[in-house]
C-alpha positions in Angstrom: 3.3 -25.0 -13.0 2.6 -28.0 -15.5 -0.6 -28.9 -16.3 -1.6 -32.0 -14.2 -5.2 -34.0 -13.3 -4.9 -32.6 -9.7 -2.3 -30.4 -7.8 -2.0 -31.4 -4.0 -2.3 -28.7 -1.4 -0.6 -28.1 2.1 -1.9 -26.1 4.7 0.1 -24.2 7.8 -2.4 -23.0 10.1 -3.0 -23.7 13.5 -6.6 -22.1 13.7 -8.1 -25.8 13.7 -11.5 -24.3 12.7 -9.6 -22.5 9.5 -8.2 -25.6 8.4 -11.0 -27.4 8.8 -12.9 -25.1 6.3 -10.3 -25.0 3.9 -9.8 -29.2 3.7 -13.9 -29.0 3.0 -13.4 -26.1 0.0 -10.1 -28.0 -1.4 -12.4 -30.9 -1.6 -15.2 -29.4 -3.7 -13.0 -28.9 -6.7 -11.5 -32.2 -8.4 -8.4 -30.2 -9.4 -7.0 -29.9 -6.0 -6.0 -32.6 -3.3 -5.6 -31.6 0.3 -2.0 -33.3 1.4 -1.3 -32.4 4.9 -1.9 -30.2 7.4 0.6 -28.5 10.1 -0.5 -26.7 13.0 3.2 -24.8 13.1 6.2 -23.5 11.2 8.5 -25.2 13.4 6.6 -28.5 12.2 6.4 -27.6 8.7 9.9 -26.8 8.3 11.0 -30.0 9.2 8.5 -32.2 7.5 7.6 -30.2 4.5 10.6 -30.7 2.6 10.0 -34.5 2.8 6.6 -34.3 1.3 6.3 -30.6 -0.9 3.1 -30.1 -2.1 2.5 -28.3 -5.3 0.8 -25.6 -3.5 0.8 -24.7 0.1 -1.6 -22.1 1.7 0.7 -20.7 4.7 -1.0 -18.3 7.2 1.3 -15.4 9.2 0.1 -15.4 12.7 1.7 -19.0 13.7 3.0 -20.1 17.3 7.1 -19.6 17.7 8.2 -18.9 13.8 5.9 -16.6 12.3 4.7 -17.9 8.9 7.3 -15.7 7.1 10.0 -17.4 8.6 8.8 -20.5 7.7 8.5 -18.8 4.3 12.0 -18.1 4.8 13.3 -21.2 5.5 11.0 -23.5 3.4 11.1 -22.0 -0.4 15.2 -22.1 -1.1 14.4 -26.2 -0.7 11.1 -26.4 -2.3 11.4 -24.7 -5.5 8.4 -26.5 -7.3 6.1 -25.4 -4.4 4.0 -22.3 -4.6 3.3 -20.5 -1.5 0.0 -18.9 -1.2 -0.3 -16.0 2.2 -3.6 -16.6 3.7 -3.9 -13.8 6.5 -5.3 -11.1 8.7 -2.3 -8.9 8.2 -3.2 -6.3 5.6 0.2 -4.1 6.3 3.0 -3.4 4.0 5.8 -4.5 5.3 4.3 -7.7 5.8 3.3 -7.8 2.0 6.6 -6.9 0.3 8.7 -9.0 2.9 6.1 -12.3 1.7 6.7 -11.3 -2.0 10.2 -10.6 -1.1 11.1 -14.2 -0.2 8.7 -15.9 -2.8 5.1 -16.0 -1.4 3.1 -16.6 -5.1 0.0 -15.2 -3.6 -1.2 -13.1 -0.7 -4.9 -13.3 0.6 -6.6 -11.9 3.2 -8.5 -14.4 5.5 -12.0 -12.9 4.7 -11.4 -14.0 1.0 -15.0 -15.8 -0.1 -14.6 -19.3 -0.7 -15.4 -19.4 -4.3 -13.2 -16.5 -5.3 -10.4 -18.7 -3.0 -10.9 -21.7 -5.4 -10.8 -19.3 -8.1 -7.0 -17.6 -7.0 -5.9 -21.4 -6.5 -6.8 -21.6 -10.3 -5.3 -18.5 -10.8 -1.6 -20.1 -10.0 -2.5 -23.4 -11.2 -2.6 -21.4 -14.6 1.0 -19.9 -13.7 -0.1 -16.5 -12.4 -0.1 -14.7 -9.0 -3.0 -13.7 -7.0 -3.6 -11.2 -5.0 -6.6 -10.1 -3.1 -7.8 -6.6 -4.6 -6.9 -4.9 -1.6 -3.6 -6.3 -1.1 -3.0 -4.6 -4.6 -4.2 -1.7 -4.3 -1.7 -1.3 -1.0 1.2 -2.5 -3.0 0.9 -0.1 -5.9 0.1 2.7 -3.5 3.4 1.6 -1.4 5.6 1.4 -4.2 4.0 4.9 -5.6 5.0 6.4 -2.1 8.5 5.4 -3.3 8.7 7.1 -6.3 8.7 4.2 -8.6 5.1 5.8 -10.5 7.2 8.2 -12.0 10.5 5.9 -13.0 10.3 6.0 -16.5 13.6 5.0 -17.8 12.4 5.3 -21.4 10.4 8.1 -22.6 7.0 6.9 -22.1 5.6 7.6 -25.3 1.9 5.3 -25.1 -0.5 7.9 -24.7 -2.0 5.6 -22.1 -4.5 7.4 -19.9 -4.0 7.7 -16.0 -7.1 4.5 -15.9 -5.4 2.7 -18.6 -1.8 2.9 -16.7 -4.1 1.6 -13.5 -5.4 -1.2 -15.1 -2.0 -2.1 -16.9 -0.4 -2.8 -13.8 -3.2 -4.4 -12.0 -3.0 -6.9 -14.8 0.9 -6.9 -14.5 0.1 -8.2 -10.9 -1.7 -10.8 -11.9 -5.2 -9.5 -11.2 -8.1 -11.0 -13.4 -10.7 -8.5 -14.9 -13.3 -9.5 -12.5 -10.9 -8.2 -9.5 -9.7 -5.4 -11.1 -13.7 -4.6 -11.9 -14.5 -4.7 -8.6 -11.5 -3.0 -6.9 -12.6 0.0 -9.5 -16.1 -0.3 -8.7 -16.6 -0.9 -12.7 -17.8 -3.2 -15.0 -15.7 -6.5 -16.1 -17.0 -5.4 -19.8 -15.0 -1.8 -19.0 -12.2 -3.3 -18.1 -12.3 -5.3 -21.1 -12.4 -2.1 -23.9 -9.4 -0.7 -21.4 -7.3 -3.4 -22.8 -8.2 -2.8 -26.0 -7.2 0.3 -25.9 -4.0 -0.5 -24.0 -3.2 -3.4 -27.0 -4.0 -1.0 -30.0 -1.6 2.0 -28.0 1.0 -0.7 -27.1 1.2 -2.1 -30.4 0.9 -5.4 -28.4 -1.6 -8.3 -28.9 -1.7 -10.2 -25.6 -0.9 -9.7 -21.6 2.5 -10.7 -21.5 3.9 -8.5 -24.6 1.8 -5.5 -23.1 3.6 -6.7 -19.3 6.8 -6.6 -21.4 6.1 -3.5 -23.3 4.9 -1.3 -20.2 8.0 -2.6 -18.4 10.4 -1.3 -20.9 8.9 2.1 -21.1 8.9 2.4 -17.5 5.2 2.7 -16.5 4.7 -0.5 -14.5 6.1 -0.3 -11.1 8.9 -2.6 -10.8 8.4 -5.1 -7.4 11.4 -7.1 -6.3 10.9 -10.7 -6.4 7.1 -10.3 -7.9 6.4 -11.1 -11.5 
C-alpha cells in the first residue's frame, strides 16, 4: 500500500451500534478517513466497486450474502482495496476460506480499540494482522495437516522449537507485542528470539529470515496468505 496523508476506510456491517463505534475510533487517528458505510453485502457489492476504499473492515455475520461472499465477489474488482475480517466467528474454516479469497486481516470483534487502530497501521505499513488467537488457530490447523513437518530442504538452522514459534508468528505478520502476549512473555524476549533466529539464519531483517525459513521448509506454507 503507498504511503499517503490519509487512507479512507469502508465498513460492511449491519450492527448499527458496531459501526457507529468504529466511524468514532477511525476518527481519532488523522491517518484514516471513514468513506462509507453499508448495512449489507448485497449493497456493498453493487456500490463498492464505484467507490473502493483503500481499506474496508467487512464483518461475516451479514443479512442474505454472508460477508465472505461478498469477499468473494468484491476483491477480483477491487484489487487496491485491502479487506480487513472483523468478527465473532473464531472457527477454521471460516479463517482459511477469508485468507483464501484475499481477506488482509482477520479480527475478532472483541479486539480493543487501540490495538484496532494499531492492526489498521499494521496494513497501512503493507503487513497483515491477525488477532493473536486467530493465529495461534491457523498454525495449529495447518499443523493438524502435516505441514509442521514439510521440510523440503533439510532444515539445517538449529532453531529451537520457541524460535521456530516465533518465526512463523512473525511470518504472519504478528508484531512483537502480539506475539508477547499470545506467549505470555515479554516483548524484550521476543526481541533476543530474533536475534538468535538472525545470527542462525544468517539473515539481517524479517523478510530475508521469511524467505530463509520458507526455503528450508519450517514455516508452514498458507494458500493465498503472505
Amino acid at each position: 500500500m503507498k504511503s499517503k496523508a490519509t487512507f479512507t476506510v469502508s465498513i460492511v456491517e449491519d450492527n448499527i451500534h458496531t459501526a457507529k463505534n468504529l466511524k468514532g475510533l477511525l476518527a481519532k487517528d488523522k491517518q484514516f478517513k471513514f468513506l462509507k458505510h453499508y448495512v449489507s453485502a448485497d449493497e456493498a457489492i453493487e456500490e463498492i466497486p464505484k467507490e473502493p476504499a483503500d481499506i474496508t473492515i467487512l464483518d461475516i455475520g451479514l443479512p442474505g450474502k454472508s460477508g465472505l461472499d461478498c469477499l468473494r465477489a468484491l476483491k477480483p474488482i477491487t484489487h487496491n482495496t485491502k479487506y480487513v475480517i472483523y468478527t465473532v466467528f473464531e472457527d477454521e474454516e471460516k479463517i482459511i476460506n477469508a485468507i483464501q479469497n484475499g481477506a488482509s486481516g482477520y479480527l475478532l470483534k472483541d479486539t480493543a480499540p487501540d490495538l484496532l487502530l494499531a492492526e489498521l497501521n499494521v496494513i497501512v505499513l503493507g503487513g497483515a494482522p491477525l488477532t493473536p488467537r486467530i493465529a495461534d488457530k491457523i498454525i495449529l490447523e495447518f499443523a493438524k495437516q502435516g505441514e509442521l513437518n514439510s521440510n523440503p530442504e533439510p532444515n539445517d538452522s538449529g532453531l529451537t522449537a520457541r524460535e521456530l514459534q516465533i518465526l512463523n508468528f512473525v511470518a504472519l505478520g504478528m508484531t512483537f507485542p502480539d506475539i508477547a502476549e499470545e506467549l505470555d512473555i515479554s516483548s524484550h524476549t521476543v526481541s533476543r528470539h530474533i536475534e538468535k533466529i538472525y545470527k542462525k539464519l544468517e539473515v539481517h531483517s524479517k523478510s530475508e529470515a521469511i524467505i530463509r525459513g520458507r526455503r528450508m521448509g519450517i514455516i508452514r506454507n498458507i494458500p493465498g496468505y503472505p
